[in-house]
C-alpha positions as CSV (number, residue, x, y, z in Angstrom):
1,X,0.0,0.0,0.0
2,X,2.6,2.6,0.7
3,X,4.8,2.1,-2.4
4,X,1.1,1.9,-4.4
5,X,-0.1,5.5,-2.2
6,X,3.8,7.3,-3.0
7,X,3.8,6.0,-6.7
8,X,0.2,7.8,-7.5
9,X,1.4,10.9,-5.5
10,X,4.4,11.5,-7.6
11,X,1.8,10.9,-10.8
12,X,-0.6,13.3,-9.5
13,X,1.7,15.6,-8.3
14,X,3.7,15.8,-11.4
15,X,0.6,15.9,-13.8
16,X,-0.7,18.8,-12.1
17,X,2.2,20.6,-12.1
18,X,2.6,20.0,-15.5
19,X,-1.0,21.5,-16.4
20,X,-0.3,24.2,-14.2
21,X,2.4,25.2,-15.9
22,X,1.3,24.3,-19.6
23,X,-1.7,27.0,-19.1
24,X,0.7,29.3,-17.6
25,X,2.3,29.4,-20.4
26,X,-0.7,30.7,-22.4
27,X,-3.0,32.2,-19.8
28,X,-4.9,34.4,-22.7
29,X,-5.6,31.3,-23.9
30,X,-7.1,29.3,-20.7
31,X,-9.1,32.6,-19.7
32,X,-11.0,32.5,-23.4
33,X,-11.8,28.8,-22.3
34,X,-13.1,29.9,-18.8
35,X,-15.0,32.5,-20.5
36,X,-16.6,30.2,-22.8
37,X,-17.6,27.8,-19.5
38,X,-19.3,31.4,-18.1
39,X,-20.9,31.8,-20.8
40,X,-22.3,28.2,-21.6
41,X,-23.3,28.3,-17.9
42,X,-25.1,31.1,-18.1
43,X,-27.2,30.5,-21.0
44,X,-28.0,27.0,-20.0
45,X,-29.6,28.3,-16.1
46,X,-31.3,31.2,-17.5
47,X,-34.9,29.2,-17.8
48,X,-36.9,32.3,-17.7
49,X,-39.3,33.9,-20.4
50,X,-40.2,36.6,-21.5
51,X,-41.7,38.5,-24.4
52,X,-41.2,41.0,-27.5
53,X,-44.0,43.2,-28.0
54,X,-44.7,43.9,-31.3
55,X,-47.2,46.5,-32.5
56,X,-48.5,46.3,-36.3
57,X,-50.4,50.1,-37.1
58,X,-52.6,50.8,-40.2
59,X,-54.3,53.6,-40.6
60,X,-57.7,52.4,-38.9
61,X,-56.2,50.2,-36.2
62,X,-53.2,48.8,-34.2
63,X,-52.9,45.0,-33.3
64,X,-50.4,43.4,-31.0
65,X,-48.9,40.3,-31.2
66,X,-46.5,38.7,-28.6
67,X,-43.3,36.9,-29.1
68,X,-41.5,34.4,-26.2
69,X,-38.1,35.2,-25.3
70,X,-36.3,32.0,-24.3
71,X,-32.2,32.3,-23.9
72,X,-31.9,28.6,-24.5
73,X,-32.9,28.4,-27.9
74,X,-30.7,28.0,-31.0
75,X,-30.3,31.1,-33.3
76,X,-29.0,31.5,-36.4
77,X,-28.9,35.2,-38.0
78,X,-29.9,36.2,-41.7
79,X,-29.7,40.1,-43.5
80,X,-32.9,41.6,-44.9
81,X,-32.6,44.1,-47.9
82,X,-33.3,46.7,-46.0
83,X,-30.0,46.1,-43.8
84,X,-32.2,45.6,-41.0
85,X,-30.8,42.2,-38.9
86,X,-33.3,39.5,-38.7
87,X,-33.2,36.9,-35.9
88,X,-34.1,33.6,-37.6
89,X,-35.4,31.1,-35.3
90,X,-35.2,27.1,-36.6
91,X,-37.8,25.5,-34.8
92,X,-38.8,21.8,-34.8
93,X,-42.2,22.5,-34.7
94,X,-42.2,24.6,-37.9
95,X,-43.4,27.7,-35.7
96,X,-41.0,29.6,-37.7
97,X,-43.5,29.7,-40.6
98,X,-44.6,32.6,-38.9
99,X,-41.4,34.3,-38.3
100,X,-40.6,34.0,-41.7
101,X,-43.9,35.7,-42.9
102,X,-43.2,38.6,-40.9
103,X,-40.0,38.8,-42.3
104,X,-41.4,38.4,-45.8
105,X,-43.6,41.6,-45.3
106,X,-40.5,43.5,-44.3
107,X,-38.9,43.3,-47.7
108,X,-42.3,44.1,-49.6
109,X,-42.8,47.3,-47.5
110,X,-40.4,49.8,-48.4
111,X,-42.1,51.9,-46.1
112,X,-40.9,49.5,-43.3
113,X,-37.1,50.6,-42.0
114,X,-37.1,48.1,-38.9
115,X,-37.3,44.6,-38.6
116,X,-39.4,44.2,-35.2
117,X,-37.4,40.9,-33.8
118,X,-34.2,41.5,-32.4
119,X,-31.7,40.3,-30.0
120,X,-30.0,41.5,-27.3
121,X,-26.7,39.3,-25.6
122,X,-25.2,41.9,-22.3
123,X,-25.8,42.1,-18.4
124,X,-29.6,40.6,-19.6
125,X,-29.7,37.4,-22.4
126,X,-33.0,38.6,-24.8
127,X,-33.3,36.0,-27.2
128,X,-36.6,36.0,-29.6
129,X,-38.3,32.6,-30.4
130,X,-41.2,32.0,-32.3
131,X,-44.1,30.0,-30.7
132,X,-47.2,31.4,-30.8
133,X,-49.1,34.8,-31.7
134,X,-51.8,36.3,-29.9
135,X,-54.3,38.7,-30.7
136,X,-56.6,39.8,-28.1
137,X,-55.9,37.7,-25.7
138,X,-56.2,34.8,-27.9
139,X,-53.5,32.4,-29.0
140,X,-53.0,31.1,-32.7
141,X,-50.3,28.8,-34.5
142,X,-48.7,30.3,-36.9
143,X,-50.2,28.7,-39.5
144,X,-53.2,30.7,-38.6
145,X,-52.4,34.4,-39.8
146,X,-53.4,35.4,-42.8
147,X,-51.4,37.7,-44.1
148,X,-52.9,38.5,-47.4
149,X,-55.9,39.7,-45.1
150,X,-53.9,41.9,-42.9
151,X,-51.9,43.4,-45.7
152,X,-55.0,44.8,-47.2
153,X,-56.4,46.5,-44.8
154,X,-53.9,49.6,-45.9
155,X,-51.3,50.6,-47.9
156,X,-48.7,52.5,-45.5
157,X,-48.1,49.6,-42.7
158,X,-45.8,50.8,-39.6
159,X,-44.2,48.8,-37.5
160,X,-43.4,49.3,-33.7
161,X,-41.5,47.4,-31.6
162,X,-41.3,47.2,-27.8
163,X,-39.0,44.8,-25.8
164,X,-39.8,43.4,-22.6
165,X,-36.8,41.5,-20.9
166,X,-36.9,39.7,-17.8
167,X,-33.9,40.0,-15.6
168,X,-31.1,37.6,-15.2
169,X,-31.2,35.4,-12.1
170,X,-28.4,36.3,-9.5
171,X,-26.6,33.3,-10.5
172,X,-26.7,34.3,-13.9
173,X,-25.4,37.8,-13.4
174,X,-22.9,36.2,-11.5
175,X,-21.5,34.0,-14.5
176,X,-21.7,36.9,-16.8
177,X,-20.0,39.1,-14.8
178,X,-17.3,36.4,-13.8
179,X,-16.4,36.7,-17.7
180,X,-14.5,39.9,-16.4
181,X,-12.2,38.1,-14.6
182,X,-11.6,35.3,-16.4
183,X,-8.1,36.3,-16.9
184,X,-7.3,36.6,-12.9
185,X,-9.4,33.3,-12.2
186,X,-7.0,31.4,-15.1
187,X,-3.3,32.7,-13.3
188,X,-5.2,32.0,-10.2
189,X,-5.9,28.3,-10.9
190,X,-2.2,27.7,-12.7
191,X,-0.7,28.8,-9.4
192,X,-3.4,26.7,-7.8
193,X,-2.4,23.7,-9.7
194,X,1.3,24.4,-8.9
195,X,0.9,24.6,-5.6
196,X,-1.0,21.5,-4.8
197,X,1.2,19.3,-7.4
198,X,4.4,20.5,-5.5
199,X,2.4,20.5,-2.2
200,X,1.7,16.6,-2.6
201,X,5.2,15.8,-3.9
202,X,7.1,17.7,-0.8
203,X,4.5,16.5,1.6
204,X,3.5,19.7,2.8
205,X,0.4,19.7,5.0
206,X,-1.1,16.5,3.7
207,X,-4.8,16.3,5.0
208,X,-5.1,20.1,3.5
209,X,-3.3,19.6,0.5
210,X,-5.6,16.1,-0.2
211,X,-8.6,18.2,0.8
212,X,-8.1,21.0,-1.8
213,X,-7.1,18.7,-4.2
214,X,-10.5,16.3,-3.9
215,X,-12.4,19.8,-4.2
216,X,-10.6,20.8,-7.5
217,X,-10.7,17.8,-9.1
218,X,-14.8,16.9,-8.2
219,X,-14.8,20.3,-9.6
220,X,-13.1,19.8,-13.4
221,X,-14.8,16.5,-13.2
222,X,-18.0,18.0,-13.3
223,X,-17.0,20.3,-15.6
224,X,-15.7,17.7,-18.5
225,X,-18.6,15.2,-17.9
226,X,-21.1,18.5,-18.6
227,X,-18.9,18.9,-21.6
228,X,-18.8,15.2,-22.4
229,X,-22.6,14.6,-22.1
230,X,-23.7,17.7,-24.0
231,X,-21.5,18.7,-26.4
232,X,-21.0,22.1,-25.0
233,X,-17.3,22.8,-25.1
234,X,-15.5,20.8,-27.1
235,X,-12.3,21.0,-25.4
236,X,-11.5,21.4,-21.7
237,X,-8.2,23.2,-21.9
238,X,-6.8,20.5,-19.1
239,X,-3.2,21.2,-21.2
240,X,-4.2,24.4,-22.8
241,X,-3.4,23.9,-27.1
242,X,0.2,21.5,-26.1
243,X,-2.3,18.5,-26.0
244,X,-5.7,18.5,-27.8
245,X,-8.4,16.0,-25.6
246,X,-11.7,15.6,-26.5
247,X,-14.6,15.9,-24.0
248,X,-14.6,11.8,-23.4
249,X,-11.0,12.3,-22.7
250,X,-10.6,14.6,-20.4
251,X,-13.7,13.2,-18.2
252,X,-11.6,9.5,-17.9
253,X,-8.2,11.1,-17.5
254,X,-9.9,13.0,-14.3
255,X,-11.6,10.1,-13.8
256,X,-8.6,8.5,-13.5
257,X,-6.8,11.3,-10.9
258,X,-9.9,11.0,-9.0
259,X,-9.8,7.5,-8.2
260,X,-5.7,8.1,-7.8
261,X,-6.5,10.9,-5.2
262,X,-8.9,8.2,-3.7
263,X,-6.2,6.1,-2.9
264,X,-3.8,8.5,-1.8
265,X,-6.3,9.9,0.9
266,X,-7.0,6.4,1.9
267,X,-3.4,5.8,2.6
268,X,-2.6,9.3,3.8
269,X,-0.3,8.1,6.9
270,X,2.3,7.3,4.3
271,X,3.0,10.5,3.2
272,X,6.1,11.9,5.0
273,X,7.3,15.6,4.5
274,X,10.6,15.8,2.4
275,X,11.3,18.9,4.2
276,X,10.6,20.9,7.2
277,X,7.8,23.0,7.1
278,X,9.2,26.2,7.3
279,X,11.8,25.3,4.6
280,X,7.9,23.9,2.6
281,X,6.6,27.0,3.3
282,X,9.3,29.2,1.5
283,X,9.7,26.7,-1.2
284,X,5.8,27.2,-2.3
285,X,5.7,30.7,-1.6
286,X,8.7,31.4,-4.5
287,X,7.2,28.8,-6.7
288,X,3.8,30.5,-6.8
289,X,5.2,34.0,-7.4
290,X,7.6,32.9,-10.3
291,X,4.3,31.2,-11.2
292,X,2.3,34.3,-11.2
293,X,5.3,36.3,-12.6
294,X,5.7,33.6,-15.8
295,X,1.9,34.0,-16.4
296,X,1.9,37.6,-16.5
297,X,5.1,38.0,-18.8
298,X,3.0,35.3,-21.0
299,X,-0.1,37.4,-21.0
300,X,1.6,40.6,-21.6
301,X,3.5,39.5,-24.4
302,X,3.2,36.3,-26.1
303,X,3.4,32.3,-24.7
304,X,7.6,31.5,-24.5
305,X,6.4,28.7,-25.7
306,X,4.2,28.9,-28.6
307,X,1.7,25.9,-29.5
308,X,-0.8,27.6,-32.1
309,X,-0.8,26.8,-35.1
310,X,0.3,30.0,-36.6
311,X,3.6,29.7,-34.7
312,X,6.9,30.5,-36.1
313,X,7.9,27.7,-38.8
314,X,4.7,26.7,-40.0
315,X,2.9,26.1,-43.5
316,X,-0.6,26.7,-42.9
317,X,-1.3,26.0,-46.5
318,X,-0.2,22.5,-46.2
319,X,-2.0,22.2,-42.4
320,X,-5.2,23.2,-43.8
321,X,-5.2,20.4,-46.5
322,X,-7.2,17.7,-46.8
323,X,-5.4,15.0,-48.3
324,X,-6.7,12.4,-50.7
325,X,-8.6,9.7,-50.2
326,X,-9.4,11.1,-46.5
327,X,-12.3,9.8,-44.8
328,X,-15.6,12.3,-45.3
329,X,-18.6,12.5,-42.4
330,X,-21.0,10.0,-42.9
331,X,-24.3,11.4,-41.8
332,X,-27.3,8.8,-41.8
333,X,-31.0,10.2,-42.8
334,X,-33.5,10.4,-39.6
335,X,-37.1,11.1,-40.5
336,X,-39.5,12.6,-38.1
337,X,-43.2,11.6,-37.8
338,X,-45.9,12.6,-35.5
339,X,-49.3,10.5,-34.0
340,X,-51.2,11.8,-31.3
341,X,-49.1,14.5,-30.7
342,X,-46.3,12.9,-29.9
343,X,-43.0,12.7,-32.6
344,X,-40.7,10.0,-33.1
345,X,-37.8,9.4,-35.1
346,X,-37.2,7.0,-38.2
347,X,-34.2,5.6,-39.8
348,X,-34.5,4.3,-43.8
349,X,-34.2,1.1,-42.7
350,X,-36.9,1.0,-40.1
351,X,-39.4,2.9,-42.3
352,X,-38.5,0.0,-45.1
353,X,-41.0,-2.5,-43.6
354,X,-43.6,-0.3,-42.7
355,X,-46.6,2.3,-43.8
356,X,-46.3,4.9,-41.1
357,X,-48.9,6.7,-43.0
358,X,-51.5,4.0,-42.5
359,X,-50.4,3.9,-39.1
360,X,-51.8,7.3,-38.7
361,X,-48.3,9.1,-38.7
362,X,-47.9,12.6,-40.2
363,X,-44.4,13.4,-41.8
364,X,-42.7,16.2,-39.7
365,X,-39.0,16.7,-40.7
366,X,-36.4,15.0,-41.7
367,X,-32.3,15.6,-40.4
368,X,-29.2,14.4,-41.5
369,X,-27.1,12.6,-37.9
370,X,-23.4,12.6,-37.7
371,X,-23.1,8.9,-37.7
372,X,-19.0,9.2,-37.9
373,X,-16.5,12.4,-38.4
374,X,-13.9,12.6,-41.3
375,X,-10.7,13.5,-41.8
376,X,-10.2,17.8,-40.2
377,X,-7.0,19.4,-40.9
378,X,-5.4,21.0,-38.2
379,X,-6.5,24.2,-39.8
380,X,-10.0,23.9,-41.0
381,X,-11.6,27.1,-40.1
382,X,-9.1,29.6,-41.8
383,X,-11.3,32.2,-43.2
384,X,-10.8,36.2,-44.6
385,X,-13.8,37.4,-45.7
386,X,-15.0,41.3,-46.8
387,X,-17.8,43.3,-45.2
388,X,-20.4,41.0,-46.8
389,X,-19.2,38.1,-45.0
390,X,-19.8,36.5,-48.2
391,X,-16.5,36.4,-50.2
392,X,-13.6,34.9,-48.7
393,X,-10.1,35.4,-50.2
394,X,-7.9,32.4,-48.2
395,X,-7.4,31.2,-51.9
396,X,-5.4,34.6,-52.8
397,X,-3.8,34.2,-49.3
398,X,-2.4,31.1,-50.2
399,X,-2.0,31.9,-54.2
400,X,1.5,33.6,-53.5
401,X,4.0,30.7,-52.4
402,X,6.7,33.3,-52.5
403,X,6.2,36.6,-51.5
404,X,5.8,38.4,-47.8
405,X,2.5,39.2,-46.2
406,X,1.6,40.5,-43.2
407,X,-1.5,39.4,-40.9
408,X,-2.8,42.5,-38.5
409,X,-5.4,40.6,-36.3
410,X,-7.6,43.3,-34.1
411,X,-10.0,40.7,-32.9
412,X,-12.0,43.3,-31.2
413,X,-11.6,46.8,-32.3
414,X,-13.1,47.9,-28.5
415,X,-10.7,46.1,-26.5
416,X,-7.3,46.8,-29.3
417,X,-4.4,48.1,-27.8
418,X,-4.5,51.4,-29.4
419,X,-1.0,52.8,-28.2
420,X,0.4,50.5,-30.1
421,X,-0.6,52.0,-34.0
422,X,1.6,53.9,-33.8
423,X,4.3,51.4,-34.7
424,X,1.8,49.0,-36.1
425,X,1.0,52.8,-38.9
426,X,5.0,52.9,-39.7
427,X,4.4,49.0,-40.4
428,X,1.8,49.2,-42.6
429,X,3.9,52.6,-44.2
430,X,6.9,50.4,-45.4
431,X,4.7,47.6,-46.5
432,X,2.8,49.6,-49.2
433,X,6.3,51.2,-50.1
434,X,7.7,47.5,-50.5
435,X,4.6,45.8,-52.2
436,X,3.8,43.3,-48.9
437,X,0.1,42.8,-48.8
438,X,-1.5,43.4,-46.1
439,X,-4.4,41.4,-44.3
440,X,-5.7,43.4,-41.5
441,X,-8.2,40.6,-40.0
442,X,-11.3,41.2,-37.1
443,X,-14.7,39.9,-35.8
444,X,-15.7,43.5,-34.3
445,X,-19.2,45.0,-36.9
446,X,-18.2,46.4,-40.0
447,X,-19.7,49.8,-38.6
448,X,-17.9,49.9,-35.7
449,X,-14.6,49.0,-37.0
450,X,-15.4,52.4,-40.0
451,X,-15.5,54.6,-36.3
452,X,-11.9,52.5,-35.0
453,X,-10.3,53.5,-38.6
454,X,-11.2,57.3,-38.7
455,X,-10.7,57.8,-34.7
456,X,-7.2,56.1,-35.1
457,X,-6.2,57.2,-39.1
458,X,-5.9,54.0,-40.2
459,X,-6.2,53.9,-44.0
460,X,-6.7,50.0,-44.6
461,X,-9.5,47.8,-45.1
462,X,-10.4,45.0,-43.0
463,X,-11.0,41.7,-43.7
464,X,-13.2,39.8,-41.2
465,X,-13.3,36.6,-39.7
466,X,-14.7,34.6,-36.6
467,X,-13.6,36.1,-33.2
468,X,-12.8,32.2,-31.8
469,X,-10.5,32.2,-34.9
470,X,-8.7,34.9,-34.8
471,X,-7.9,34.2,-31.1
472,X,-6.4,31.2,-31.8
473,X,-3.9,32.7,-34.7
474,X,-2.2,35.3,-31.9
475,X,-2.6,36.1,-28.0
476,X,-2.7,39.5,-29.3
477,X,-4.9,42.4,-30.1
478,X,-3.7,43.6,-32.0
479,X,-1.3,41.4,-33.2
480,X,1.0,41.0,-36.0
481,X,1.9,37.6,-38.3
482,X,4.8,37.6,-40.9
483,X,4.7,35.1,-43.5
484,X,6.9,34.2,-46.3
485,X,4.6,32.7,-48.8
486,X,2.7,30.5,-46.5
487,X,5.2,29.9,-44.0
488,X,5.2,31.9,-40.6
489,X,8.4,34.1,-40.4
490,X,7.7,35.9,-36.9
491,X,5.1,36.7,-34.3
492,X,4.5,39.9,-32.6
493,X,2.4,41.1,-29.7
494,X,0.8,44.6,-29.2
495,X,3.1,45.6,-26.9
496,X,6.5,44.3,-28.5
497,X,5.8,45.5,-32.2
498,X,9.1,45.7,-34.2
499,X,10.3,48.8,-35.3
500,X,9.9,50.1,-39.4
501,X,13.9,49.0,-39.8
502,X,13.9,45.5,-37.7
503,X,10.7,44.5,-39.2
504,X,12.5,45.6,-43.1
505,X,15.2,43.0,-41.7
506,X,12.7,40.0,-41.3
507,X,10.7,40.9,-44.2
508,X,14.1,40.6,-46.5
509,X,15.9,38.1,-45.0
């Protein structure tokens, strides 16, 4: 038992000191996955529901129809012609037959200049969802309207719109506002993990250290069987980007420390201290404030160690191919039927021995489920598209094999690092004068980034992109990527941007 007990305590010890000090490495990076747990949290406890008020006028009369508000549901956003944003809602029930209408009439109204349905993500989560319509005090599907009818009644239709949000629970201004700090909460736990992996392996205050440790790991075990179960972040960050685990991964390997830590507390009495305690003490202390120290020199500039896939020496060309004869997704066809109210779901090959129709069941739907995934490339999601978020120009990107180009990724235009244009401006100067293209990349609204280009003089256009993306290219905003042809030269943070004449060197060398 005691070899067994001292075995798993210099496993666990090591493997959390190793994790500690992987996401220290690239704290900017474990904070974006802590804020993406605040956020998933968030949406999935908000239960509450409200509604969106929306007020048709004619001439003669007004009618009022109500829309729920329901965080939980899935969204998916569409432009209307009149540049108005419409919040299309996919239902399975087909409710959004009526969502659709309404969004019909406000592209045959040129007298109508705003959409009424809109959504609003901040300190309260407005989402709209389709369900039902009402009209004085009565309730109707929405395959109940009659449009034609309500169109007729005069030629100048207005629309008014009045939103009605419920506030967030506690809990989930809590989560929101936890995004804040996500940054301090991910140095925090690296210096945590530290700590309690050197803790163990010294024998410092064992029935402390073993009771911290049981609470932290219940803790990202709950966390990567949530993630596991329902698919809501794909990756844990357990060893920030240095080792990619999937969801089913990460739950066993803390299955695995659990059951380990299990042990360990069972045979706590052999666990001796390697030192004294005061020596311990010390020891721990200067370990968690190198720890902090590392984390912030990584955040401020960029990880020493870099394990993105736009780091220094790579072809992203050749990491976003697909080579042939790769394995594709294999989806299989699921058709959905309905009897009695009730809706069930069909494969081809149970539907091949029966009539649901005489059965009484009334096609619904049908879906296409991932039955297997194909081959991804490492970079799959490489995208730089113009205002329309329509055209995407990777393909010219890639087209010169030869030639340097610069990436200037502003991910958010809000939260850039504006002291540093000015060297970013003398950049961008010797650029033009040398024929480098430029790519200035960024997720923030096209409008907003126009304001962020006349405030700060910047005569470029920008390309956009996916903020996820974009943070995953460079712990930076901005930030700035050389390339020769395809191949990264150098990497440069905000607040280490190369002079005009030592970024000339690396562009010519």
């Amino acid at each position: 038992m005691k070899y067994i007990v001292n075995l798993l305590r210099v496993f666990v010890g090591l493997l959390f000191i190793f994790s500690g000090l992987i996401k220290s490495n690239d704290p900017t990076g474990f904070s974006y996955k802590l804020d993406e747990y605040f956020s998933v949290f968030a949406e999935e406890l908000e239960t509450s529901q409200d509604t969106v008020l929306v007020s048709f006028k004619s001439e003669n009369e007004e009618e009022t129809f109500k829309f729920p508000i329901n965080p939980n549901n899935p969204i998916s956003t569409v432009k209307s012609e009149n540049t108005a944003w419409v919040e299309d809602v996919i239902s399975d029930d087909g409710t959004d037959t009526l969502f659709r209408s309404i969004a019909s009439i406000s592209l045959q109204n040129t007298e109508i200049t705003q959409f009424p349905i809109f959504k609003e993500r901040g300190d309260t989560a407005a989402y709209a969802m389709v369900v039902t319509w009402s009209l004085n005090g009565k309730s109707f599907g929405a395959d109940q309207f009659d449009f034609e009818v309500f169109n007729s009644r005069s030629k100048k239709l207005d629309i008014n719109t009045e939103a009605y949000v419920k506030a967030n629970s506690p809990i989930v201004d809590f989560l929101l506002g936890m995004r804040k700090y996500a940054l301090v909460l991910a140095i925090f736990l690296c210096v945590l993990e530290i700590f309690l992996g050197l803790a163990l392996l010294i024998g410092w205050a064992p029935k402390f250290t073993m009771t911290l440790l049981i609470l932290t790991i219940v803790f990202f075990t709950f966390l990567t069987w949530y993630s596991a179960t329902f698919n809501k972040v794909t990756d844990c960050g357990c060893f920030g980007d240095a080792i990619k685990l999937t969801p089913w991964e990460s739950f066993y390997k803390d299955l695995i420390l659990s059951v380990s830590l299990l042990i360990i507390a069972l045979g706590l009495r052999h666990i001796k201290a390697i030192f004294s305690k005061p020596f311990a003490v010390k020891l721990l202390t200067v370990c968690s404030i190198i720890t902090i120290a590392f984390s912030v020199y990584c955040w401020h500039y960029l990880p020493v160690k870099n394990f993105l896939k736009f780091k220094k020496g790579n072809n992203i060309e050749e990491l976003a191919v697909i080579p042939e004869g790769a394995p594709s997704d294999v989806y299989e066809n699921i058709f959905i039927y309905a009897k009695d109210g009730l809706e069930e779901e069909f494969t081809l090959e149970q539907m091949s021995d029966r009539d649901l129709k005489a059965e009484g069941y009334e096609f619904v739907d049908r879906k296409d489920k991932l039955i297997s995934e194909g081959y991804e490339p490492e970079i799959h999601d490489f995208k730089i598209m113009d205002e329309s978020r329509i055209n995407d120009y990777a393909e010219d990107f890639f087209s010169d094999k030869e030639a340097y180009k610069i990436l200037i990724v502003i991910n958010d235009v809000n939260e850039a690092n504006v002291e540093s244009l000015t060297e970013l401006k003398e950049i961008i100067k010797y650029c033009r004068e040398n024929g480098i293209d430029i790519y200035p990349l960024t997720a923030s609204n096209s409008e907003v980034v126009e304001a962020f280009r006349y405030e700060n003089q910047l005569d470029i256009p920008f390309y956009y992109g996916d903020k996820t993306n974009l943070k995953s290219i460079i712990r930076s905003n901005p930030g700035l990527v050389l390339f020769k042809g395809n191949v990264v030269v150098k990497n440069w943070p905000s607040t280490r941007l190369p002079s005009q004449k030592l970024f000339a060197k690396k562009a010519t060398q």
